[in-house]
C-alpha positions as CSV (number, residue, x, y, z in Angstrom):
1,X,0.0,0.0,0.0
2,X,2.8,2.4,0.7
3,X,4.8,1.9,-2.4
4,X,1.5,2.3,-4.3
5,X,0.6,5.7,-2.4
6,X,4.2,6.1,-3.3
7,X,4.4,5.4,-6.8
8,X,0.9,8.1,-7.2
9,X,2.8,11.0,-5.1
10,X,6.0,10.8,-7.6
11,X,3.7,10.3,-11.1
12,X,2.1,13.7,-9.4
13,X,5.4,15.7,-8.9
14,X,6.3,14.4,-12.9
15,X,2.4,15.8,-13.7
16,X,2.7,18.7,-11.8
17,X,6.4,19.6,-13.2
18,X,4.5,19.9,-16.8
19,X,1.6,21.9,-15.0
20,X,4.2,24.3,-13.3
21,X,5.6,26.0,-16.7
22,X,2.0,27.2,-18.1
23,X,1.1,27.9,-15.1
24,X,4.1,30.3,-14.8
25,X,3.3,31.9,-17.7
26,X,0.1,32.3,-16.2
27,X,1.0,34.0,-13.0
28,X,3.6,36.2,-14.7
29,X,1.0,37.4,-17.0
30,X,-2.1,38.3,-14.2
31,X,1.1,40.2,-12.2
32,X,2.2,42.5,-14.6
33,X,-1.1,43.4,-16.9
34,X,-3.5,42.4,-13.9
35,X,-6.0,40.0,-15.8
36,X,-6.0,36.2,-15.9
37,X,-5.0,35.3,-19.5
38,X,-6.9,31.9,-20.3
39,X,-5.4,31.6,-23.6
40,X,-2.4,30.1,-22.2
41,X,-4.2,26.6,-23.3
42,X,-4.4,27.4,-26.8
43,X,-0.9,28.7,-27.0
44,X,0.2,25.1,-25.2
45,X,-1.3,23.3,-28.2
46,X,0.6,26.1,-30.2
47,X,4.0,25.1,-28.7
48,X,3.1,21.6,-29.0
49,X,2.2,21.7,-32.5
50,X,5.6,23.7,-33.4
51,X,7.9,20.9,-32.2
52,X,6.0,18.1,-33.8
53,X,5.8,19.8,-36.8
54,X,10.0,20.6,-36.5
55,X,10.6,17.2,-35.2
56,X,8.8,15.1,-37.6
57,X,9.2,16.8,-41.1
58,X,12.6,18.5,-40.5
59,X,14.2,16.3,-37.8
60,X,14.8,19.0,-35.0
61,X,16.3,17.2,-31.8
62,X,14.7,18.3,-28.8
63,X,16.2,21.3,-27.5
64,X,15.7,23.1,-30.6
65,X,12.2,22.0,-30.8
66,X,11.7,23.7,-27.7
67,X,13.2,26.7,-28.2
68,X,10.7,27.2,-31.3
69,X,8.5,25.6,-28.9
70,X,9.1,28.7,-26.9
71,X,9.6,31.2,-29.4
72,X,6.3,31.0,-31.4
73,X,3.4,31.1,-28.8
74,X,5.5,33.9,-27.5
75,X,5.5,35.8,-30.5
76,X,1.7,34.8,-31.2
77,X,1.3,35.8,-28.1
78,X,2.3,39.4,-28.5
79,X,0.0,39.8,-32.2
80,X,-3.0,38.8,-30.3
81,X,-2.4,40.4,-27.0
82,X,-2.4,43.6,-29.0
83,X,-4.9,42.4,-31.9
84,X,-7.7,41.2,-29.0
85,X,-6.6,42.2,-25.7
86,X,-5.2,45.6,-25.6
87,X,-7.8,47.6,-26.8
88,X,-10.2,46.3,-24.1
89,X,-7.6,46.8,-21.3
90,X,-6.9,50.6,-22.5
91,X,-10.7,51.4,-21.9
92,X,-10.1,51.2,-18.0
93,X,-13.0,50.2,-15.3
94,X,-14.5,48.5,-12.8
95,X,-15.1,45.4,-15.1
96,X,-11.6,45.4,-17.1
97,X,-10.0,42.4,-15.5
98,X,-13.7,40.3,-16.3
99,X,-14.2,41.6,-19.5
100,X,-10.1,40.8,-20.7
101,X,-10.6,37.2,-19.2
102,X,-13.9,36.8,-21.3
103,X,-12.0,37.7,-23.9
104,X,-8.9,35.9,-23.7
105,X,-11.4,32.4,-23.4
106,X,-12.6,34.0,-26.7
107,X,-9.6,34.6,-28.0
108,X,-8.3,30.8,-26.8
109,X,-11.6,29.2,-28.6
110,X,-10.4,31.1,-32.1
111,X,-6.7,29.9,-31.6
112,X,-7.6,26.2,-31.0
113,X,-11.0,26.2,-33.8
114,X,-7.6,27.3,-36.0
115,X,-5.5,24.5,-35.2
116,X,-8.2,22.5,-35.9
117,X,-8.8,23.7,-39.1
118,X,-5.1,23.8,-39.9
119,X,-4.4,20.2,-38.5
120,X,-7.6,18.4,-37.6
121,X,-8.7,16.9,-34.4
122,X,-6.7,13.7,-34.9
123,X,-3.7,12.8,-32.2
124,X,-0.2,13.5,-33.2
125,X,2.4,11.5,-31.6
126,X,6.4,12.4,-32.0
127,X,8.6,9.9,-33.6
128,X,10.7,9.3,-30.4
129,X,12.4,5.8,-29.5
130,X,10.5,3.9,-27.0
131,X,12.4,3.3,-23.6
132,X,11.7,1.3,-20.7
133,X,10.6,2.6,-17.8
134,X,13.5,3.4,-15.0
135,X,12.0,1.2,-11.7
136,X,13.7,2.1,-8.7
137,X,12.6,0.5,-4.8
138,X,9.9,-0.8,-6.8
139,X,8.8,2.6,-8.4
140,X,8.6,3.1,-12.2
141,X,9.5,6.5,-13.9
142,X,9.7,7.5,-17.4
143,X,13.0,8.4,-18.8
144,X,10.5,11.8,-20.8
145,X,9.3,12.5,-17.4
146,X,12.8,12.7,-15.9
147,X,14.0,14.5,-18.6
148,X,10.3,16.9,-18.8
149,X,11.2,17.6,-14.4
150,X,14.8,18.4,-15.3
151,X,13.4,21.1,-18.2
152,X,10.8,22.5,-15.8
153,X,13.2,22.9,-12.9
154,X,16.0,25.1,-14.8
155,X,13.5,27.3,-16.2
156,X,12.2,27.8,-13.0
157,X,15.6,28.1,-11.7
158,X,16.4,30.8,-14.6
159,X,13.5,32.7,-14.4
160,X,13.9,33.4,-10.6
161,X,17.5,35.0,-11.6
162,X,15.9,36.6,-14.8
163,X,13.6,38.7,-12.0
164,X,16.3,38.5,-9.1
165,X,19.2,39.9,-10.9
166,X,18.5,41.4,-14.5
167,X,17.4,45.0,-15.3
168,X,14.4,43.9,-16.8
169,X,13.6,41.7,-14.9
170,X,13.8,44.2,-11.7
171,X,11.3,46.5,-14.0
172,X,9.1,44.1,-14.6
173,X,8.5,43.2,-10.9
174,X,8.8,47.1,-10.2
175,X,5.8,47.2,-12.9
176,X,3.7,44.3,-11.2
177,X,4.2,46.5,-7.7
178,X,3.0,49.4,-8.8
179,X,2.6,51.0,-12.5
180,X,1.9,54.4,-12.1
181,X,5.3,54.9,-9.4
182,X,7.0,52.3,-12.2
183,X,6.4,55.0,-14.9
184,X,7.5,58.0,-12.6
185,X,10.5,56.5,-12.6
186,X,11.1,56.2,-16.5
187,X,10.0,52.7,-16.8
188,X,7.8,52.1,-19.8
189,X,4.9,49.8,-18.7
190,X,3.7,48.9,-22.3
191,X,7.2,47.9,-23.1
192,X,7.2,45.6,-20.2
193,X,3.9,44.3,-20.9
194,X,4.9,42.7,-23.9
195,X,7.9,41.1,-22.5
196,X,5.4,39.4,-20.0
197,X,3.4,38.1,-22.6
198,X,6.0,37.0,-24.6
199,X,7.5,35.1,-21.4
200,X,4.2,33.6,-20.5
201,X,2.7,32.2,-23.2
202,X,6.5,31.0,-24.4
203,X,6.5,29.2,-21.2
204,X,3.5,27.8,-21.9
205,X,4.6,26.5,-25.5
206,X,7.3,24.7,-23.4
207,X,4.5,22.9,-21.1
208,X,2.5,21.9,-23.8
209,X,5.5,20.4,-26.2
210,X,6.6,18.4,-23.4
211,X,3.2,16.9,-22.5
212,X,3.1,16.6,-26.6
213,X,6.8,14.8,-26.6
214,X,5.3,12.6,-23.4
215,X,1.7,11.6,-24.9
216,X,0.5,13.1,-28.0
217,X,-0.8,16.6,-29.3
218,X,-3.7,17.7,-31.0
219,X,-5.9,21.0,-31.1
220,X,-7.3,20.9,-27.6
221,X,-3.6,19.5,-25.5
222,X,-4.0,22.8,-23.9
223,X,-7.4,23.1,-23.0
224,X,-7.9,20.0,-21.0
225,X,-5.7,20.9,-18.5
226,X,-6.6,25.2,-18.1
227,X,-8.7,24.3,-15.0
228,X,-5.8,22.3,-13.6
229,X,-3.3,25.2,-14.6
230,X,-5.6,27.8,-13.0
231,X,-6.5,26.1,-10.1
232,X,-2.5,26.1,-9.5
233,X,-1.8,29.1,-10.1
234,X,-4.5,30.3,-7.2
235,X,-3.3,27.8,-5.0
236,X,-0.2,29.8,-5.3
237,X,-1.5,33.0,-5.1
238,X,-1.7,34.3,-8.5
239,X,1.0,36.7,-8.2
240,X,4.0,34.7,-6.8
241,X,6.0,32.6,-9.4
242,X,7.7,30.4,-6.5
243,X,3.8,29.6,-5.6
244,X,3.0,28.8,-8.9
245,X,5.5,25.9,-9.3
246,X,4.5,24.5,-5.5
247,X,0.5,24.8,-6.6
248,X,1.6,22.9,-10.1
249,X,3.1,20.3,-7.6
250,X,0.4,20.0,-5.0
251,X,-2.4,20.0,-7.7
252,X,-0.7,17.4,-9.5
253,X,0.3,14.8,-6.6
254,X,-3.8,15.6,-4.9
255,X,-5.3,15.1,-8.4
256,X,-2.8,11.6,-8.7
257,X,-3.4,10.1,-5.1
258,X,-7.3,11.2,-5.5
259,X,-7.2,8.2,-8.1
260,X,-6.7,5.9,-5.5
261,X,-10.1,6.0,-4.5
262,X,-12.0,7.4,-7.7
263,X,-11.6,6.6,-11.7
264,X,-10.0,9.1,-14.1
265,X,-13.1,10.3,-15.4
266,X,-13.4,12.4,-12.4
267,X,-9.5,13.9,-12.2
268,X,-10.1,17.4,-12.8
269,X,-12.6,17.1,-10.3
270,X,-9.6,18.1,-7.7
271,X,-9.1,21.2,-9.2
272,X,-12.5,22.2,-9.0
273,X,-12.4,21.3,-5.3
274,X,-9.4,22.9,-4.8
275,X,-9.9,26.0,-6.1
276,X,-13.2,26.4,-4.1
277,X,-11.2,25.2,-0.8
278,X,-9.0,28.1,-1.0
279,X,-11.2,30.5,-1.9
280,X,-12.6,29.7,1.3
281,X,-10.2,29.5,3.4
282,X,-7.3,31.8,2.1
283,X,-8.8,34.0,-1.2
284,X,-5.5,35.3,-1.4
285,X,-4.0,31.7,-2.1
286,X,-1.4,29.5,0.4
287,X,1.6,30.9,-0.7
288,X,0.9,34.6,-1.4
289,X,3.7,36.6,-0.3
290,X,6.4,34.4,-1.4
291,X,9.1,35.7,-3.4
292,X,8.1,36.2,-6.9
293,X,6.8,39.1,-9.5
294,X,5.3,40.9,-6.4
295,X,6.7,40.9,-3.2
């Protein structure tokens, strides 16, 4: 029983290491333009779609592939942040922040009806080796997974020196604090904007291409896990990066033990519970005030 309960927590550190990067991109987004940006899902299924199409008909290895991977939603990003998104967030009111989230799940239905159009609904799988499964003290790992928990750790790791010890990255959290002092003090918030979107959605182009590389990808990769991303991202309080990657983990080893006493169908039932749980008890998520975009 132990090694079983065992075996769930690690396959929910590995699920939750693939939920962490999107739901970076995520948090860094809401704490520097102040709106939750559900589009990340589509722009997953973007990233995904970029390294399978490099992989299989040019031959890309991986790190390539996710660089592109990176590199496009990011870019895409930016055309429809300003194509959709910025005129709605320049009329400023009491409903901005609802209306630019209505719009962004607009804006994520157009991007994956596209892919779909583009590449139909059918599952895509990479042309990878197939490797046996590491077992250690009776556990059994995937060699991707390893490799997918390595990736989502260094990026972590370099964005919390991107914000910690680069220029930008010092504006950009100087930005998330407070814009209006931000601007006083010659900082261009606009400028800074894009940067964020660039970063988040590219990290989410990461995410996805590694669940792609792990499973398979097709138009909706992203979109069946946005409540899981979102529910982490609260659980870490929206605004702190270093919460974000401990909500990814928690969500992903509660949604793997839950299975242990109900069937799949009902996974992403978690996330439903725990994002009304900590509404509940702490609205302003369990690790707000860690180190992060805001301080």
């Amino acid at each position: 029983m132990i090694t079983e309960l065992t075996q769930y927590v690690l396959n929910g550190l590995m699920l939750g290491a693939l939920i962490a990067l999107p739901a970076l991109g995520l948090t860094l987004i809401f704490s520097v333009q102040g709106f939750v940006n559900f589009s990340v899902a589509a722009q997953m299924s973007v990233g995904a779609y970029a390294a399978w199409l490099t992989g299989t008909y040019v031959g890309w290895s991986p790190i390539p592939m996710l660089i592109l991977a990176f590199a496009v939603p990011g870019l895409l990003g930016i055309v429809t942040d300003r194509l959709a998104l910025a005129p709605v967030r320049r009329q400023s009111g009491a409903n901005t922040a609802l209306m630019l989230a209505v719009v962004s799940i607009a804006l994520n239905l157009a991007l994956e009806n596209a892919l779909r159009f583009l590449f139909g609904s059918n599952l895509n799988s990479f042309d990878m080796p197939i490797e046996r499964n590491l077992r250690v003290w009776g556990l059994s790992v995937g060699p991707q997974q390893l490799r997918n928990l390595a990736v989502a750790l260094m990026i972590a790791i370099a964005l919390a020196a991107f914000f910690s010890l680069t220029r930008w990255g010092k504006a950009m959290r100087a930005v998330a604090d407070n814009t209006d002092l931000a601007r006083l003090k010659g900082i261009e918030p606009q400028r800074l904007s894009n940067l964020a979107t660039f970063l988040g959605m590219g990290l989410a182009g990461i995410g996805g291409s590694l669940l792609a590389i792990d499973t398979s990808v097709d138009p909706s990769t992203g979109s069946r896990l946005i409540l899981v991303i979102f529910a982490a991202s609260v659980l870490g309080g929206l605004s702190s990066l270093h919460g974000a990657v401990l909500g990814a983990l928690l969500i992903g080893v509660i949604g793997e033990v839950a299975l242990i006493a109900m069937p799949p169908v009902y996974q992403s039932l978690t996330a439903f519970l725990a994002i009304l749980v900590i509404l509940l008890v702490k609205p302003t998520g369990l690790f707000a005030g860690a180190a992060g975009v805001r301080k």
